[in-house]
C-alpha positions in Angstrom: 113.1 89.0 125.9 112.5 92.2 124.8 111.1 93.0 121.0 114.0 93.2 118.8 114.7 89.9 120.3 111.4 88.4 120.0 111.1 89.6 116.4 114.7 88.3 116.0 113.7 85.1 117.5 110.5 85.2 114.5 112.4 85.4 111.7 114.9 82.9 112.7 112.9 80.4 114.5 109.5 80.5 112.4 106.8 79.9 114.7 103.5 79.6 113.3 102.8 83.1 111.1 99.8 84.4 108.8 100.4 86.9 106.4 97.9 89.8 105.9 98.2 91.1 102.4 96.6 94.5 101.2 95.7 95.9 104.5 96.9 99.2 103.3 97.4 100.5 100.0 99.8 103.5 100.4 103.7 103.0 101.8 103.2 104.1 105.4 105.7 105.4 107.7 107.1 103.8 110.9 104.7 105.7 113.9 101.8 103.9 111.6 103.0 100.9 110.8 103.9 101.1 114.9 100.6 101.5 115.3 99.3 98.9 112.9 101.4 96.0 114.2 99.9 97.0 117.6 96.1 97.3 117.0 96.8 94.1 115.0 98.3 92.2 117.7 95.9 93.0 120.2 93.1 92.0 118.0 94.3 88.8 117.0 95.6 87.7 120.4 92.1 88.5 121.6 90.6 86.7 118.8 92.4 83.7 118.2 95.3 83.1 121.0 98.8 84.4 121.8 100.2 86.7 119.5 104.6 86.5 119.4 105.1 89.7 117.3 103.8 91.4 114.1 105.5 93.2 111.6 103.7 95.6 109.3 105.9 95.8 106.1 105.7 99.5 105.3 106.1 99.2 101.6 104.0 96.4 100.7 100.9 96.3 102.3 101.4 93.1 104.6 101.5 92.7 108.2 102.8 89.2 108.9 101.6 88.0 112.6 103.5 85.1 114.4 101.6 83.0 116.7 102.7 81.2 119.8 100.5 77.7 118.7 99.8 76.0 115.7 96.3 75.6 116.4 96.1 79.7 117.1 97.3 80.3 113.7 95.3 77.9 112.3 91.9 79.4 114.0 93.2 82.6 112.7 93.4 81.8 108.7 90.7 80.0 108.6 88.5 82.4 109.3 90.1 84.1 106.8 
């Protein structure tokens, strides 16, 4: 599956998600938000358990990041 199909398969499926909100302030452009979605990933699937896919939302400040596992998710906003 490559990742317009795995982000595809996020939206329409749901698997478990958290939401980061105000992780940037500024609207940021797509090589950042590239960027951001990345770093993200990596950190939380290091932290906390397979990572799906995450999507930065450029104009709001969020980055939403879809887990493979309930319990991962879980792990991961409670230490929030």
């Amino acid at each position: 599956m490559d990742a317009a199909q795995l982000r595809s398969f996020c939206h329409r499926q749901g698997p478990p998600c958290v939401i980061f909100d105000n992780m940037f302030e500024a609207p940021i452009d797509g090589a950042a938000a590239d960027a951001l979605e990345r770093d993200v990933g990596l950190e939380m699937s290091r932290a906390y358990g397979r990572v799906l896919d995450c999507e930065a939302l450029a104009s709001r400040g969020v980055v939403k990041c879809w887990f493979e596992s309930a319990e991962s998710a879980m792990r991961c906003a409670a230490a929030l």
